[in-house]
PDB file as gemmi writes it, atoms N, CA and C in Angstrom:
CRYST1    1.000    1.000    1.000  90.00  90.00  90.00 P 1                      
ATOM      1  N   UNK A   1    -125.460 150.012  87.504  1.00  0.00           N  
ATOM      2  CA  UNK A   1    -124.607 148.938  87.027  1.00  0.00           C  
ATOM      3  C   UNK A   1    -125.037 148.536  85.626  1.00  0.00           C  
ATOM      4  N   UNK A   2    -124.264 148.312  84.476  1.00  0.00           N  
ATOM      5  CA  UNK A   2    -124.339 148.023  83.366  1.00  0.00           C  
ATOM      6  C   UNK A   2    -124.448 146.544  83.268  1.00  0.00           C  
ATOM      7  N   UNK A   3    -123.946 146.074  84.365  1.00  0.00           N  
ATOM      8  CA  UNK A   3    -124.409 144.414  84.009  1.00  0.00           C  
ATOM      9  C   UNK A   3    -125.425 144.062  84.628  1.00  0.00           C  
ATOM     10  N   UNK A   4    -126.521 144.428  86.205  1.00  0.00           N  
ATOM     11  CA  UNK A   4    -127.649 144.137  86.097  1.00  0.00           C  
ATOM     12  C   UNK A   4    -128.822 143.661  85.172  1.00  0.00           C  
ATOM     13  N   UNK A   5    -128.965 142.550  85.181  1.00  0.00           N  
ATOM     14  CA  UNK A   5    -130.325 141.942  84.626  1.00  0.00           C  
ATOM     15  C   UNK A   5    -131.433 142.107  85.147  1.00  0.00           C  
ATOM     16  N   UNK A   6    -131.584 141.439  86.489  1.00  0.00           N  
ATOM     17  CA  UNK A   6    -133.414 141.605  86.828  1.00  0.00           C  
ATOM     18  C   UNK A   6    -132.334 141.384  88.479  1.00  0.00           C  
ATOM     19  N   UNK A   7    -133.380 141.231  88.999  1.00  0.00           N  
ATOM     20  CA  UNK A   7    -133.657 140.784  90.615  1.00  0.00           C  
ATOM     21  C   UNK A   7    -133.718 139.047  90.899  1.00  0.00           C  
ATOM     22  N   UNK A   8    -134.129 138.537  89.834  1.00  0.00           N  
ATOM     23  CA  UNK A   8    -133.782 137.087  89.597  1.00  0.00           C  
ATOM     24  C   UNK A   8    -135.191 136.437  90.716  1.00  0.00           C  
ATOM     25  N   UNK A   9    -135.762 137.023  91.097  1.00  0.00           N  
ATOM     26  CA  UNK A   9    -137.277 136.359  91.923  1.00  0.00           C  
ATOM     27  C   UNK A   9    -138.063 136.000  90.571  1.00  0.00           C  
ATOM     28  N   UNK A  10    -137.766 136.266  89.312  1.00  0.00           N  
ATOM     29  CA  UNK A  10    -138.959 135.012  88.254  1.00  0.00           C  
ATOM     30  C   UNK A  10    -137.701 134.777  87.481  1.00  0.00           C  
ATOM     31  N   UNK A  11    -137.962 133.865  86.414  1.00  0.00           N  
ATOM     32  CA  UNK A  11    -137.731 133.167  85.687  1.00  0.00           C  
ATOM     33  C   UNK A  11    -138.728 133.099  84.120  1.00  0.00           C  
ATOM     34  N   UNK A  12    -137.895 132.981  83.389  1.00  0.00           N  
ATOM     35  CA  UNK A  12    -138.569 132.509  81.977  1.00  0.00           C  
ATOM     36  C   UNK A  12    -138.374 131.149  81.809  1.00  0.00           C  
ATOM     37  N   UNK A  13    -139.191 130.053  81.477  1.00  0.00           N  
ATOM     38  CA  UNK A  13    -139.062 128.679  80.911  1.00  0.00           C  
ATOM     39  C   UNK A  13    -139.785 128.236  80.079  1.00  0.00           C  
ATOM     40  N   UNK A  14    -139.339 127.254  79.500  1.00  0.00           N  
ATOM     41  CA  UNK A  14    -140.226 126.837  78.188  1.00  0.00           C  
ATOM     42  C   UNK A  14    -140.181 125.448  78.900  1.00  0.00           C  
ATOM     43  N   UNK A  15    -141.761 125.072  78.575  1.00  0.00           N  
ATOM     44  CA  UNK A  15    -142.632 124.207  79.477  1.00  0.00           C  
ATOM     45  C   UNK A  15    -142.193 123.303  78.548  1.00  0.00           C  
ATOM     46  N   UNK A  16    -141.816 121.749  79.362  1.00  0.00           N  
ATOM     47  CA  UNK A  16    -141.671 120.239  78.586  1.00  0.00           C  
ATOM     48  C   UNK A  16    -142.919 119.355  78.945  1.00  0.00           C  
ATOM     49  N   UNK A  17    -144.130 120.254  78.912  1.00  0.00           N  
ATOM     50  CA  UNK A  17    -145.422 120.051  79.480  1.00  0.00           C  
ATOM     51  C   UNK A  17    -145.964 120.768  80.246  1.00  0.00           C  
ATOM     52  N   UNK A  18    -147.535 120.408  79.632  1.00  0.00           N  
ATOM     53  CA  UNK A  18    -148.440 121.435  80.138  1.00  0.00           C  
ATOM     54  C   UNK A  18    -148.226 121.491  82.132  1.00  0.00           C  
ATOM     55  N   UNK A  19    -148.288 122.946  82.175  1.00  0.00           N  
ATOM     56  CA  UNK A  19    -147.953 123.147  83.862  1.00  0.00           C  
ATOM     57  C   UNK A  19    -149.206 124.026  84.195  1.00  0.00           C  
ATOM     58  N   UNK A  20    -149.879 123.880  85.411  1.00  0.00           N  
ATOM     59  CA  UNK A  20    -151.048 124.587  85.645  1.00  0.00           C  
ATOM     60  C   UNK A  20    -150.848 125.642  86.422  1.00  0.00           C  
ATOM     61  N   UNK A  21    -151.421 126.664  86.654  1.00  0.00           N  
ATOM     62  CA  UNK A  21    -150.922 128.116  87.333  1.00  0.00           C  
ATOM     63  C   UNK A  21    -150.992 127.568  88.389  1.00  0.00           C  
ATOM     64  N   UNK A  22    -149.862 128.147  89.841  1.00  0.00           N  
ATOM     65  CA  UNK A  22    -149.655 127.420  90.694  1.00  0.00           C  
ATOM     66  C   UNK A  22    -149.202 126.340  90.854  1.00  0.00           C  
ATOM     67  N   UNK A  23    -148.567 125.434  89.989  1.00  0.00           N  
ATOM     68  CA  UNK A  23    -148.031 124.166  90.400  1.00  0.00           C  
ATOM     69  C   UNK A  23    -146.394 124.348  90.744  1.00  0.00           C  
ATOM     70  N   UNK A  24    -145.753 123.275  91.560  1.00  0.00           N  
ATOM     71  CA  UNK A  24    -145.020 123.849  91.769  1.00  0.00           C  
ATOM     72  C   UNK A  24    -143.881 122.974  90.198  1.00  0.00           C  
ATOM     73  N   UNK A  25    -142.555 123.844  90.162  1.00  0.00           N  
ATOM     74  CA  UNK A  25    -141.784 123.268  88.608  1.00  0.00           C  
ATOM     75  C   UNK A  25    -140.060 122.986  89.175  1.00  0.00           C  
ATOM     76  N   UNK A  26    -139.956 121.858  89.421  1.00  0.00           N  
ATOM     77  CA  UNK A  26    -138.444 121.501  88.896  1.00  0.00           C  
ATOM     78  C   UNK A  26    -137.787 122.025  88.055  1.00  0.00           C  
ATOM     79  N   UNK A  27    -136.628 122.682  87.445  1.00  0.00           N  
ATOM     80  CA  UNK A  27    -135.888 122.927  86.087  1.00  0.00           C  
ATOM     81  C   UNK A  27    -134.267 122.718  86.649  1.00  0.00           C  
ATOM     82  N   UNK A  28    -134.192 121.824  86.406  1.00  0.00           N  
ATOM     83  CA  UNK A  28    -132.523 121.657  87.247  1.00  0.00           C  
ATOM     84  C   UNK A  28    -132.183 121.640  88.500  1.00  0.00           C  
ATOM     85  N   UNK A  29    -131.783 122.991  89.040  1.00  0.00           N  
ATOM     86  CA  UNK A  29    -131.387 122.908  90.267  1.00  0.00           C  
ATOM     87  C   UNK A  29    -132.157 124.091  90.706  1.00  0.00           C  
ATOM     88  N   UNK A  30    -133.184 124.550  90.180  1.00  0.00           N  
ATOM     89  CA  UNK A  30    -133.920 126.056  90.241  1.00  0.00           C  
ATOM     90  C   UNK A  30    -135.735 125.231  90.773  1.00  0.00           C  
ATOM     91  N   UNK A  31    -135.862 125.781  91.725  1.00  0.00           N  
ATOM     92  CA  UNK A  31    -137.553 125.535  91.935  1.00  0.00           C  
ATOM     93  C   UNK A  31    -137.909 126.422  91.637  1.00  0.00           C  
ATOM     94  N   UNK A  32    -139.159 126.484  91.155  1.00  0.00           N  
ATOM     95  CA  UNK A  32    -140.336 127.891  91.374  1.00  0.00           C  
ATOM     96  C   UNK A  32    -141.908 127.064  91.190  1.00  0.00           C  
ATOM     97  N   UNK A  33    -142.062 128.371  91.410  1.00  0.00           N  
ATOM     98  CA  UNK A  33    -144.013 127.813  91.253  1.00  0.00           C  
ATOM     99  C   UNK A  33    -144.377 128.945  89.801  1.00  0.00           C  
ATOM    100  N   UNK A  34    -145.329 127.936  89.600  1.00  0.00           N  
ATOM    101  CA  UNK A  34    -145.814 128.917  87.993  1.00  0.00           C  
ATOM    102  C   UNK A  34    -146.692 130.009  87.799  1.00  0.00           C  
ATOM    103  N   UNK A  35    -146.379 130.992  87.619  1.00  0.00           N  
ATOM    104  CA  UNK A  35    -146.931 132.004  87.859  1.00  0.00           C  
ATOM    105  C   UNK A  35    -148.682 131.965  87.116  1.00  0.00           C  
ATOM    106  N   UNK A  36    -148.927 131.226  85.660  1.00  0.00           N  
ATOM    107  CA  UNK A  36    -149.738 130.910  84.936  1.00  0.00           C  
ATOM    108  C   UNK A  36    -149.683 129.552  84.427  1.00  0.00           C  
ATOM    109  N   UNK A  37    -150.774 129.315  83.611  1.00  0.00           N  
ATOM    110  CA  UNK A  37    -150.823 128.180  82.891  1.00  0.00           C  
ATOM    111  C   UNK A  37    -149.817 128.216  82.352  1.00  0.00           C  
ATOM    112  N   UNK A  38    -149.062 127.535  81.459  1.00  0.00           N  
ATOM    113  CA  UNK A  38    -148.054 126.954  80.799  1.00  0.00           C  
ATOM    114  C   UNK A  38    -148.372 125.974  79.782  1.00  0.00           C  
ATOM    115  N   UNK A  39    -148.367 126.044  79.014  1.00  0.00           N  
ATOM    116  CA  UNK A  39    -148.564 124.775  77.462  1.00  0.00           C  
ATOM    117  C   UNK A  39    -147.124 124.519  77.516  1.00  0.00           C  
ATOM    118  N   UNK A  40    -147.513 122.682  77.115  1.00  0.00           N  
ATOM    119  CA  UNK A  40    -146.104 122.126  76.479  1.00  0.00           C  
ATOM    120  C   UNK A  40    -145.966 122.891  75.544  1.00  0.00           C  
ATOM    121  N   UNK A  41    -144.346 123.851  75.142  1.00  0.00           N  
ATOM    122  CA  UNK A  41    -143.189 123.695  74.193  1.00  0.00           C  
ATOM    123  C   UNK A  41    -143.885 125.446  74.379  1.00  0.00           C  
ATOM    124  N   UNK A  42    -144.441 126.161  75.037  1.00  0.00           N  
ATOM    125  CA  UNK A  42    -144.621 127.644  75.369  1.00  0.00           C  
ATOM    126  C   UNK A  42    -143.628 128.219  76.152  1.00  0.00           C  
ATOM    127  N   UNK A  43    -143.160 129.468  76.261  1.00  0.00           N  
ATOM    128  CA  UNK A  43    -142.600 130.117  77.281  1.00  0.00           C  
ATOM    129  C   UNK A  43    -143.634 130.845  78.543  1.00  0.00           C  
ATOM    130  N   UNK A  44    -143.359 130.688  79.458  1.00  0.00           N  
ATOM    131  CA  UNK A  44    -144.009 131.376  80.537  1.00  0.00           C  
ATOM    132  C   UNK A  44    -142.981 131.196  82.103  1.00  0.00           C  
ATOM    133  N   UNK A  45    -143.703 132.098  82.928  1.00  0.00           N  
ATOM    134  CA  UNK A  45    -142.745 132.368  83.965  1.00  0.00           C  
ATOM    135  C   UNK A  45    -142.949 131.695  85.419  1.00  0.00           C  
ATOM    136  N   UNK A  46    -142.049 131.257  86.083  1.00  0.00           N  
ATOM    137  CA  UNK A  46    -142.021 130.392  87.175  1.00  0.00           C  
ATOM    138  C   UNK A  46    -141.537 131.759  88.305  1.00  0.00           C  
ATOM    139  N   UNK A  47    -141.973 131.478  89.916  1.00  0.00           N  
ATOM    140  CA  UNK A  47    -141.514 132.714  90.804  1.00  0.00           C  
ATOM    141  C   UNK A  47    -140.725 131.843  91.571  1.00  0.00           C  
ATOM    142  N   UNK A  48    -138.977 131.943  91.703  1.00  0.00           N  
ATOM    143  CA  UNK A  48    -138.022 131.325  92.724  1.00  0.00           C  
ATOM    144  C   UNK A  48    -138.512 131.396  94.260  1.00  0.00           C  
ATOM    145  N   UNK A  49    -139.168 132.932  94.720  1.00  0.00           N  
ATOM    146  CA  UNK A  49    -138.867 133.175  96.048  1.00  0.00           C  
ATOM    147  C   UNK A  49    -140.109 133.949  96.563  1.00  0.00           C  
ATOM    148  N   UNK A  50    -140.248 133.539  98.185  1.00  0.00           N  
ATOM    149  CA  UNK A  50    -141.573 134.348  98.554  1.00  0.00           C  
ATOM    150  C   UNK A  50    -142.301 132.831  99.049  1.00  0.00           C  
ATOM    151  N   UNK A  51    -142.985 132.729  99.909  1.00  0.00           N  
ATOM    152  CA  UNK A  51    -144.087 131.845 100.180  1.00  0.00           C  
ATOM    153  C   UNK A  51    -145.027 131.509  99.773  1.00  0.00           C  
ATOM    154  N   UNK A  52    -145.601 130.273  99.334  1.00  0.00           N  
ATOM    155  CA  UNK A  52    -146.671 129.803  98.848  1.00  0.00           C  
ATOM    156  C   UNK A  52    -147.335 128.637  99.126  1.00  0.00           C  
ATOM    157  N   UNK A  53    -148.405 128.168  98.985  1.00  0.00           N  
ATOM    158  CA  UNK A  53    -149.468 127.375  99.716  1.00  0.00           C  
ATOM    159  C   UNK A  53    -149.120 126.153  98.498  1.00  0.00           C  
ATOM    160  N   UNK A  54    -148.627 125.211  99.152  1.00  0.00           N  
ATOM    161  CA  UNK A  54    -147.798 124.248  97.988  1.00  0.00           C  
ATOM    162  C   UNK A  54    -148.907 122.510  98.885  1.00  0.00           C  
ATOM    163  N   UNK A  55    -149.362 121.630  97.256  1.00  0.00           N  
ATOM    164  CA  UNK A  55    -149.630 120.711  98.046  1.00  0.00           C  
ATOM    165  C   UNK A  55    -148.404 119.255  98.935  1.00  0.00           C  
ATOM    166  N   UNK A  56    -148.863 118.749  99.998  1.00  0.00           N  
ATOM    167  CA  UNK A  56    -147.454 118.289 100.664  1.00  0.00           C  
ATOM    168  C   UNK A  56    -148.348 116.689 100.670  1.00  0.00           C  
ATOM    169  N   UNK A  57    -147.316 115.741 101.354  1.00  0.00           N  
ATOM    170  CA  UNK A  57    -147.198 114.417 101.931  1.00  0.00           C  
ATOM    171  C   UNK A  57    -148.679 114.811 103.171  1.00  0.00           C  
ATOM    172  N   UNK A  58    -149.774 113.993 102.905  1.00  0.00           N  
ATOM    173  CA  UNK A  58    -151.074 114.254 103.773  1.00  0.00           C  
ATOM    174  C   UNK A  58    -150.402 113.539 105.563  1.00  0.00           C  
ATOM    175  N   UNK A  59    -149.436 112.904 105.576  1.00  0.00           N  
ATOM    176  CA  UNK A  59    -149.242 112.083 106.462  1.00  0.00           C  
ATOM    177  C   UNK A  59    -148.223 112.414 107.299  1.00  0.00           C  
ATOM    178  N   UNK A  60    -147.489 113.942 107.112  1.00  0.00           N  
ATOM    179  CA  UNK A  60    -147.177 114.218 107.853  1.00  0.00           C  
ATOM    180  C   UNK A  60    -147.227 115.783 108.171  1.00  0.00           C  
ATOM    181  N   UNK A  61    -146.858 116.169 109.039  1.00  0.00           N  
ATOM    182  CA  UNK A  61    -147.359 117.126 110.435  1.00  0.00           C  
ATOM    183  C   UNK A  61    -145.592 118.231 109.910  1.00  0.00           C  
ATOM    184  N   UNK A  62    -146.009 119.234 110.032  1.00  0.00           N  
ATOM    185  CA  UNK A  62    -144.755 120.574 109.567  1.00  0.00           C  
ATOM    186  C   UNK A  62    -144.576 121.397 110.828  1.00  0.00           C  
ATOM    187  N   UNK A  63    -143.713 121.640 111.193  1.00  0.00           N  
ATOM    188  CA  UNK A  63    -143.313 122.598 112.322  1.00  0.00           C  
ATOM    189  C   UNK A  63    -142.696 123.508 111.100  1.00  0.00           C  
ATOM    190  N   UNK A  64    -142.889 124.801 111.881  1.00  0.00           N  
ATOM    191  CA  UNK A  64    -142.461 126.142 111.254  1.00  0.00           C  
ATOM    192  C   UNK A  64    -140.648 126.140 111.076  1.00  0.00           C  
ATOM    193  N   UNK A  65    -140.264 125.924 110.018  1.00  0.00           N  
ATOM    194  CA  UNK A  65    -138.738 126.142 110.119  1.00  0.00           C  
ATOM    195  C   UNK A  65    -138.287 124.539 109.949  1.00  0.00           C  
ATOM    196  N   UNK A  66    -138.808 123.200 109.653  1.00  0.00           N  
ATOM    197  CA  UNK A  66    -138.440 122.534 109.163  1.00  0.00           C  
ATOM    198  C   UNK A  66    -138.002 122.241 107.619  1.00  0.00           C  
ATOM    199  N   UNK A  67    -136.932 121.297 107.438  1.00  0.00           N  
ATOM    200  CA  UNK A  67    -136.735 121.545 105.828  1.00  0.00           C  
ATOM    201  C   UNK A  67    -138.160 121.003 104.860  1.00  0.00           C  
ATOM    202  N   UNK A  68    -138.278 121.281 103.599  1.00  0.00           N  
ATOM    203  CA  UNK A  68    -139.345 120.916 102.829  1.00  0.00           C  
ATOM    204  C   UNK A  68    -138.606 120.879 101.551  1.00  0.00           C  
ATOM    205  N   UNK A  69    -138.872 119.708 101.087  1.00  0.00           N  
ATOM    206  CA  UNK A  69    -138.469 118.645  99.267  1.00  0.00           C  
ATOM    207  C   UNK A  69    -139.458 118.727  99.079  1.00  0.00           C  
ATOM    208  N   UNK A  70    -139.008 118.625  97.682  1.00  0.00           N  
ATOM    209  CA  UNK A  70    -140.091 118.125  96.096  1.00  0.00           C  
ATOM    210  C   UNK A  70    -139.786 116.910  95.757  1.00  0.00           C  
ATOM    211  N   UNK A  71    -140.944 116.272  95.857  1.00  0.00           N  
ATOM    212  CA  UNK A  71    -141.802 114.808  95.666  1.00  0.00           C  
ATOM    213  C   UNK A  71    -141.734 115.121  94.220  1.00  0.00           C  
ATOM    214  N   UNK A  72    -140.787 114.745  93.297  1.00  0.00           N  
ATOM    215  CA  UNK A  72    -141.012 114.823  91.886  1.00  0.00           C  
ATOM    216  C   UNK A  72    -142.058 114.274  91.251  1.00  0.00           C  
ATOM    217  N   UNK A  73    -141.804 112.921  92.155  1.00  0.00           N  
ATOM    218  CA  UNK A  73    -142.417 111.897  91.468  1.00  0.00           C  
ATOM    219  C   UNK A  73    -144.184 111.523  91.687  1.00  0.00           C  
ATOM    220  N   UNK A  74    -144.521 112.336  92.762  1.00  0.00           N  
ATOM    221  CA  UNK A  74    -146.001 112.526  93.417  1.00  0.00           C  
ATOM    222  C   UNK A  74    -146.390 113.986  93.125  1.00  0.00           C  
ATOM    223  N   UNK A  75    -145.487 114.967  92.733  1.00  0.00           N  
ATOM    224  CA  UNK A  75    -145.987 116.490  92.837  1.00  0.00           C  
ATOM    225  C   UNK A  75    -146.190 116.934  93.881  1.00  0.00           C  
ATOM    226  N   UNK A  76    -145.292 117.018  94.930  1.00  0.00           N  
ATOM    227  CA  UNK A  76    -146.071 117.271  96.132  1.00  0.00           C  
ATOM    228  C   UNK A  76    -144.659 117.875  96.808  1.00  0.00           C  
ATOM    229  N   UNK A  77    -144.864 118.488  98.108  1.00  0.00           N  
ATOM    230  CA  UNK A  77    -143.742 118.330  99.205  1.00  0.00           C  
ATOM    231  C   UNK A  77    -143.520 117.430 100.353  1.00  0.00           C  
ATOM    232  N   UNK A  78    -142.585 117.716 100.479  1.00  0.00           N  
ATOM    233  CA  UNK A  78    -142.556 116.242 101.882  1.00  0.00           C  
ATOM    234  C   UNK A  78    -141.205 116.655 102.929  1.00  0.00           C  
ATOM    235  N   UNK A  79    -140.907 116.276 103.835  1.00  0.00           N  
ATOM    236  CA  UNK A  79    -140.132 116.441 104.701  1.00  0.00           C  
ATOM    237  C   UNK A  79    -138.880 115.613 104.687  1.00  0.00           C  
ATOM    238  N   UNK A  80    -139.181 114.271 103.875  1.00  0.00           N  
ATOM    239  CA  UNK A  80    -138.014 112.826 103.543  1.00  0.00           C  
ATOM    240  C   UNK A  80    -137.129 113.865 102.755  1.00  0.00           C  
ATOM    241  N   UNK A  81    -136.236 113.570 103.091  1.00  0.00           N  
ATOM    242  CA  UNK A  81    -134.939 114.037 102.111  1.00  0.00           C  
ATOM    243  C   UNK A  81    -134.394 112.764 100.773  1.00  0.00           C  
ATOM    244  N   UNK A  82    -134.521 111.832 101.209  1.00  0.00           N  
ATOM    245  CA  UNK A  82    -133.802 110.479 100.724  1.00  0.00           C  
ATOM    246  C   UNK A  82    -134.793 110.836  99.274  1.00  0.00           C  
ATOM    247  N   UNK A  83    -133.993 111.142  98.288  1.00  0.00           N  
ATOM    248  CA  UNK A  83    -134.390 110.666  96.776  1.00  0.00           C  
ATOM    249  C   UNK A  83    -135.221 112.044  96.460  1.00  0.00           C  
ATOM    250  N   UNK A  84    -135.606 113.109  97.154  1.00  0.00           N  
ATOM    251  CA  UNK A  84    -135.869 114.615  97.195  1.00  0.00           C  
ATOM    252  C   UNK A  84    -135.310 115.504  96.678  1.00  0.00           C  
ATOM    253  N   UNK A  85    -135.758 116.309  96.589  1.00  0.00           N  
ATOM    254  CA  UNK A  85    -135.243 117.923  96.276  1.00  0.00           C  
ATOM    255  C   UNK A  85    -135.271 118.836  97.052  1.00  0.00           C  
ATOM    256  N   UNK A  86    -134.059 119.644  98.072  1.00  0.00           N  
ATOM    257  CA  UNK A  86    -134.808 120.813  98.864  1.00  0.00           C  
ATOM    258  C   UNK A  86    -134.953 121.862  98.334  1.00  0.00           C  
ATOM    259  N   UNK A  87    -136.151 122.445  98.744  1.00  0.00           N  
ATOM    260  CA  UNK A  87    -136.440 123.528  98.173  1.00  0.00           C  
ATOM    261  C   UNK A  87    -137.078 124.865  98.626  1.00  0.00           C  
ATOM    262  N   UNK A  88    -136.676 124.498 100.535  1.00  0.00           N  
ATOM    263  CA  UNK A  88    -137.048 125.980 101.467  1.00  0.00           C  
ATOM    264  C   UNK A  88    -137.183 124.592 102.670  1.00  0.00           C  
ATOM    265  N   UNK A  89    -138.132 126.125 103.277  1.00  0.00           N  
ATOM    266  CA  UNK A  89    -138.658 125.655 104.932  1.00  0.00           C  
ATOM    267  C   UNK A  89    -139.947 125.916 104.811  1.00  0.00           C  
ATOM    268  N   UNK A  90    -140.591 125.217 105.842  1.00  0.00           N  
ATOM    269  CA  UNK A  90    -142.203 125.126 106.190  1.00  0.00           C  
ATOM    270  C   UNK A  90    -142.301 126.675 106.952  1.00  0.00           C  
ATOM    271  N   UNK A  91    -143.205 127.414 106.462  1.00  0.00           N  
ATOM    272  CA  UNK A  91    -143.148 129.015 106.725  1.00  0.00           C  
ATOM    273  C   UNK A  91    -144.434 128.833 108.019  1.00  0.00           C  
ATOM    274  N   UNK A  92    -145.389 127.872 108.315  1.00  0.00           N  
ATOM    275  CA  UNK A  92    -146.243 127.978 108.823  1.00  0.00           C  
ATOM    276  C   UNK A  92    -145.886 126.063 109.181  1.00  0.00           C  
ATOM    277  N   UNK A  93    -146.781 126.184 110.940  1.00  0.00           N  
ATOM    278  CA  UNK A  93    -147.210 124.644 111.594  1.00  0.00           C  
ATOM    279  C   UNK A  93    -148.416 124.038 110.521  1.00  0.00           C  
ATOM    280  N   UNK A  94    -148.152 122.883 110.519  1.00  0.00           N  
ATOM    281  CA  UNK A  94    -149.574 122.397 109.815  1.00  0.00           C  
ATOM    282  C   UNK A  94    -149.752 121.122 110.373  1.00  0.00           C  
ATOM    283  N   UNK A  95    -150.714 120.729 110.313  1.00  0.00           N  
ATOM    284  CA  UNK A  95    -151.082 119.083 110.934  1.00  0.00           C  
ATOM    285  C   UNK A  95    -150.747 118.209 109.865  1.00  0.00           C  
ATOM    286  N   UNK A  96    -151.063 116.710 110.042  1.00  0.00           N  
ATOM    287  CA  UNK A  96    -150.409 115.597 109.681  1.00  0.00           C  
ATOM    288  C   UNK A  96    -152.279 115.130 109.723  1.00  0.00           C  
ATOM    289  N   UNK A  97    -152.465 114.030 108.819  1.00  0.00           N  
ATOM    290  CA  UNK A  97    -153.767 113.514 108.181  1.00  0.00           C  
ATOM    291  C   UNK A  97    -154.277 113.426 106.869  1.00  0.00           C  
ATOM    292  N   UNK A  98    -154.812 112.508 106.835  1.00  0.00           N  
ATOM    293  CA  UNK A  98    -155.723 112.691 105.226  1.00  0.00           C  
ATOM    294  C   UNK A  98    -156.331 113.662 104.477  1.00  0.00           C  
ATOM    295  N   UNK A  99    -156.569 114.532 105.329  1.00  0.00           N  
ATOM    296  CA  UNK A  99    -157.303 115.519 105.018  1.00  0.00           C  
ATOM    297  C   UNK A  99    -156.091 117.157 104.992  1.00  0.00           C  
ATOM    298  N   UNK A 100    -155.541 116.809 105.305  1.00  0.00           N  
ATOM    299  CA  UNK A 100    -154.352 117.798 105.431  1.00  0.00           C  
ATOM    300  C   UNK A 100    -153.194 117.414 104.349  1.00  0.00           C  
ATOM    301  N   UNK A 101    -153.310 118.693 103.023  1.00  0.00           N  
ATOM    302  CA  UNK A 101    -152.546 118.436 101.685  1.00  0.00           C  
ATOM    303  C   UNK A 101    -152.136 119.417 101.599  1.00  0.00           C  
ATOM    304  N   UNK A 102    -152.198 120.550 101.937  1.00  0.00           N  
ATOM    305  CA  UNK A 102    -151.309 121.843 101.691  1.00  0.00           C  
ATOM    306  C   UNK A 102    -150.648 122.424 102.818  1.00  0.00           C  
ATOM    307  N   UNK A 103    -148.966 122.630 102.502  1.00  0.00           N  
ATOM    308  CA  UNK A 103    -148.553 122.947 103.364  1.00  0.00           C  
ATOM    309  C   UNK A 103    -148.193 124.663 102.865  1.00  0.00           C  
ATOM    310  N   UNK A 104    -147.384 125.227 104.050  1.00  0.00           N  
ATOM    311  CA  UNK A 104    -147.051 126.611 103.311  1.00  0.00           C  
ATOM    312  C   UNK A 104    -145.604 126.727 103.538  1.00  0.00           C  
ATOM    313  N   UNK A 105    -144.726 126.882 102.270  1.00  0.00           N  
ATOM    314  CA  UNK A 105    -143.547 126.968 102.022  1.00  0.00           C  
ATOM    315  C   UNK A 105    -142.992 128.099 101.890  1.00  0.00           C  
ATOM    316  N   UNK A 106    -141.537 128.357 102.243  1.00  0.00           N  
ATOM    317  CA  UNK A 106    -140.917 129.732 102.000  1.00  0.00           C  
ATOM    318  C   UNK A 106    -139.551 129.191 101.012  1.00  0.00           C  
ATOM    319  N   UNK A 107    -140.112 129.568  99.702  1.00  0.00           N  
ATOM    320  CA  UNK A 107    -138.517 129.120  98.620  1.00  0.00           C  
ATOM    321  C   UNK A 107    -137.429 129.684  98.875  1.00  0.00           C  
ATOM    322  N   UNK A 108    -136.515 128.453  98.608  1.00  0.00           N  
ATOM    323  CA  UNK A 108    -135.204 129.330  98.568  1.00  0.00           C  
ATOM    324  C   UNK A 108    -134.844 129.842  97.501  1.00  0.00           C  
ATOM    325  N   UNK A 109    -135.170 129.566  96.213  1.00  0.00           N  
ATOM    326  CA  UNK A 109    -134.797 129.991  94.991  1.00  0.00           C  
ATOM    327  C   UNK A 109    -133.939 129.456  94.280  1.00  0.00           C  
ATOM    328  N   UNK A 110    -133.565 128.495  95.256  1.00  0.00           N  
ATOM    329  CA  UNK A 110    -132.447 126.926  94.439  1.00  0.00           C  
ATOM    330  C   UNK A 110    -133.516 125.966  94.916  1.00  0.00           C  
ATOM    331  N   UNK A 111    -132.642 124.638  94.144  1.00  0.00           N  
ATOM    332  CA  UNK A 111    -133.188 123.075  94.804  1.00  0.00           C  
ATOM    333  C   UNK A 111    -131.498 122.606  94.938  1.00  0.00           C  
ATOM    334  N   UNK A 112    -132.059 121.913  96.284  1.00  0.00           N  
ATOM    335  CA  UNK A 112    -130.570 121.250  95.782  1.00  0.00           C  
ATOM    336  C   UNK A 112    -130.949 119.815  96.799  1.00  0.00           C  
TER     337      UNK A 112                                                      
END                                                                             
């Protein structure tokens, strides 16, 4: 096919701030996690899709196949929808506690 581009699992973005490898990145209606560091006003690449060990809401508990948002405003994931972003399902159970901050996510490759 002459119009194929890529496979569309990364992304190019130019960072509106420094982003640390692994964090996860808002850009509209597109999630990904960052493949590398990122400097404000640099280009570097974010991955839409595939599972990753994302930090979540310590206070609550994930069943496998529940929905999972982006906490814009904390950096984090969470299960609340109200004022969220979705952005997959919980790929793995995880417990609920203080001590429990990473959950494991499967992207969808949108947010919506």
């Amino acid at each position: 096919m002459r119009n194929y581009f890529a496979a569309g699992e990364r992304l190019e973005i130019t960072a509106s701030s420094d982003i640390a490898s692994g964090a996860g990145v808002l850009v509209g209606n597109l999630f990904g996690v960052a493949e590398g560091a990122i400097a404000n006003g640099q280009n570097g690449v974010i991955v839409l899709t595939g599972v990753f060990d994302l930090p979540k809401a310590p206070s609550q508990a994930w069943t496998v196949g529940v929905r999972v948002y982006w906490d814009a405003a904390n950096a984090r994931c969470t299960t609340t929808a109200s004022g969220n972003t979705l952005i997959g399902a919980a790929a793995a159970a995880v417990g609920g506690g203080a001590g429990v901050t990473v959950g494991r996510v499967r992207l969808n490759g949108v947010a919506s």
